[in-house]
SELO-536879 format. One record per residue (C-alpha): x, z, y; chain. Coordinates in Angstrom, 3 decimals, padded with zeros to 6 digits, m for minus. Example, Ala and Ser with C-alpha at 12.3 -4.5 7.8 and 13.67 -1.06 7.14 Angstrom:
2
- X, Z, Y, chain
- 012.300, 007.800, m004.500, A
- 013.670, 007.140, m001.060, A
END
This chain:
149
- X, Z, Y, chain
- 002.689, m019.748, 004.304, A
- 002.101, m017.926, 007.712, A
- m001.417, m019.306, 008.027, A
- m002.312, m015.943, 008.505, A
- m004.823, m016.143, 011.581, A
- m007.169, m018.692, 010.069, A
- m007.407, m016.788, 006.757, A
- m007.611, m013.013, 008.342, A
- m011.109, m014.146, 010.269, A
- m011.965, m015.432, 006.634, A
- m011.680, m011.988, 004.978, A
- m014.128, m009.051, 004.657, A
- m013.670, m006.502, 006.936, A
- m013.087, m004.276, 003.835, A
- m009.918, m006.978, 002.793, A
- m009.214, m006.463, 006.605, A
- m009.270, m002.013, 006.567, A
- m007.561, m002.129, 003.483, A
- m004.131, m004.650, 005.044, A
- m004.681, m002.230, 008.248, A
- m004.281, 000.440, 006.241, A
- m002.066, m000.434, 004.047, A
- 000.265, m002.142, 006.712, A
- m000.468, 001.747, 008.586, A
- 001.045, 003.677, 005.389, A
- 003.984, 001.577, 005.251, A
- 005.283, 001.858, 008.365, A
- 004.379, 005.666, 008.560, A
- 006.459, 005.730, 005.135, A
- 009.022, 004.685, 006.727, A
- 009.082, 006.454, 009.879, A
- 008.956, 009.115, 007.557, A
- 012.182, 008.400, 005.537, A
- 014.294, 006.629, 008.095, A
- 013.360, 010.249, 010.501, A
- 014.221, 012.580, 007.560, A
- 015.524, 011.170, 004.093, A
- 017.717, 007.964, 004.499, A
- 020.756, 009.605, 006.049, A
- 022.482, 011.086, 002.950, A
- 020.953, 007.942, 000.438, A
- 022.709, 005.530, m000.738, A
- 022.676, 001.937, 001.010, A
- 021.118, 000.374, m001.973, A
- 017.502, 003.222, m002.062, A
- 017.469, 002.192, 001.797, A
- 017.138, m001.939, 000.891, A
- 015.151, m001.160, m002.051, A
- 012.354, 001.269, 000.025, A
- 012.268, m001.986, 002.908, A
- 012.151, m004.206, m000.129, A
- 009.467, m002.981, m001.795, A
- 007.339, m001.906, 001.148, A
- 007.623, m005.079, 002.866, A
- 007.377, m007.063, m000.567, A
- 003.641, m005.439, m001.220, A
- 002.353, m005.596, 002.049, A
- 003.289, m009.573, 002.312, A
- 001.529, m010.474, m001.220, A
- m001.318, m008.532, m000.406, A
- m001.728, m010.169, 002.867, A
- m001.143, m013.098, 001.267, A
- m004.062, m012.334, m001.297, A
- m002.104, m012.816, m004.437, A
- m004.156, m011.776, m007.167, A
- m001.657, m009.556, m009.088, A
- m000.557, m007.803, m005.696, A
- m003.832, m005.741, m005.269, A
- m003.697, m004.161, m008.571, A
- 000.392, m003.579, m008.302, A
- m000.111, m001.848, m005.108, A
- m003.210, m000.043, m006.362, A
- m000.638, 002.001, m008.705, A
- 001.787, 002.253, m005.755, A
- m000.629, 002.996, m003.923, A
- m001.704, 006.448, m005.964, A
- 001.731, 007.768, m006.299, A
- 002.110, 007.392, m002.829, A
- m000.996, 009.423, m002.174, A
- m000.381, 012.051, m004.769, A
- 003.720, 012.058, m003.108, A
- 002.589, 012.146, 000.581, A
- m000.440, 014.488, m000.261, A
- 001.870, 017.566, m002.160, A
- 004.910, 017.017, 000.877, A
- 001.842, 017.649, 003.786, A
- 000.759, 020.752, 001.573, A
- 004.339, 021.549, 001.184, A
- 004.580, 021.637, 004.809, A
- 001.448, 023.017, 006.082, A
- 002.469, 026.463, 003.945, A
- 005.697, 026.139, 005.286, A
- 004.381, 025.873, 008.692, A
- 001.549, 028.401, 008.605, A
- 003.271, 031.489, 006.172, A
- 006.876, 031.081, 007.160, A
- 006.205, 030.397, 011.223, A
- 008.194, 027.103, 010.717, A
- 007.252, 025.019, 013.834, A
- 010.008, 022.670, 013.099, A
- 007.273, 021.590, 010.441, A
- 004.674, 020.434, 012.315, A
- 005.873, 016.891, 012.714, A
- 006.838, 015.975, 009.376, A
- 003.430, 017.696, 007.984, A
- 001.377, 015.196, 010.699, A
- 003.521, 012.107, 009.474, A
- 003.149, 013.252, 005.818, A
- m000.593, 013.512, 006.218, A
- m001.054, 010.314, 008.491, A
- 000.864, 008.319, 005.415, A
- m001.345, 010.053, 003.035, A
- m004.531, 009.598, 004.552, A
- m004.107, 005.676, 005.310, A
- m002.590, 004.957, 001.674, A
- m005.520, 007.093, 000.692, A
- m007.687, 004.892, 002.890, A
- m006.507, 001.493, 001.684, A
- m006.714, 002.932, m002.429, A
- m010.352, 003.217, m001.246, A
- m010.685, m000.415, 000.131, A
- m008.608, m001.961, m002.834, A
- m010.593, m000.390, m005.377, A
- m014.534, m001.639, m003.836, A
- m015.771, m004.470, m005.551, A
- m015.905, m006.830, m002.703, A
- m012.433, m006.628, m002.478, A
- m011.624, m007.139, m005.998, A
- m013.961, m010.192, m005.947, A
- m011.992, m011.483, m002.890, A
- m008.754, m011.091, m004.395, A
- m010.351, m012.719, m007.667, A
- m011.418, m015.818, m006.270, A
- m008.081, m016.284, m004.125, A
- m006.634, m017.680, m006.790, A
- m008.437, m019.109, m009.592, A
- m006.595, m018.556, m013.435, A
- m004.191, m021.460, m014.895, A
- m006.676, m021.921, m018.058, A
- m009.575, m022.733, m016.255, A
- m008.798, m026.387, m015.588, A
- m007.599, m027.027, m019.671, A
- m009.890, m028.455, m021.922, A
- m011.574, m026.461, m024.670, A
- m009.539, m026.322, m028.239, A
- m010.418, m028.706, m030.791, A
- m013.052, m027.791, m033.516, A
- m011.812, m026.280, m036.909, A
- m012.057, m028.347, m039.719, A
END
């Protein structure tokens, strides 16, 4: 299970950029939301954000074949999220004189840009391959079905 050091000089560099990445938008996500959103949210969002965040980055690091194209689709709404609250904030910032802005546009952009940047490693075809030959499909090993009579 935490084999991790032996199997992470086994992987591509691109598998590698993408976990970096990946691990990168995560934790800026949450710097993000435990610096500006969590205080009036429920107890139950806050589990579910460190649930799902922490969930995604452990099967992808674990190379489960179903967790590359899950967080692919997490993946782009976090982009397209991240990406309209830095715009958000950079008009803020430059046409109202808001300099209180500044940090959350940077952290808005840095989780955009490395979510961005591990959409672009999860979608190259080395890393698909990768992820396909982790773990080989159930009905490989059956036999073929019997001939119709």
């Amino acid at each position: 299970m935490f084999s991790m050091p032996s199997k992470w000089d086994e992987m591509p560099l691109s598998v590698r950029n993408a976990i970096i990445s990946l691990v990168i938008g995560w934790a800026s996500h949450f710097a993000f939301y435990f610096g500006y959103m969590a205080e009036g949210q429920p107890e139950r969002i806050t589990y579910l954000q460190l649930g799902v965040g922490i969930g995604i980055c452990y099967c992808v690091i674990a190379i489960k074949k179903w967790a590359r194209r899950l967080c692919l689709y997490f993946n782009i709404g976090m982009v397209v999220l991240y990406a309209w609250a830095a715009v958000i904030f950079g008009w803020s910032a430059l046409i109202f004189g808001q300099t209180d802005k500044i940090s959350p546009l940077i952290l808005t952009a840095v989780t955009a840009i490395s979510f961005g940047v591990s959409l672009y490693f999860l979608l190259k075809r080395e890393v698909a391959q990768f992820f396909s030959a982790a773990e080989p499909d159930g009905d490989q090993g059956e036999s073929p079905p019997p001939p119709a009579l």
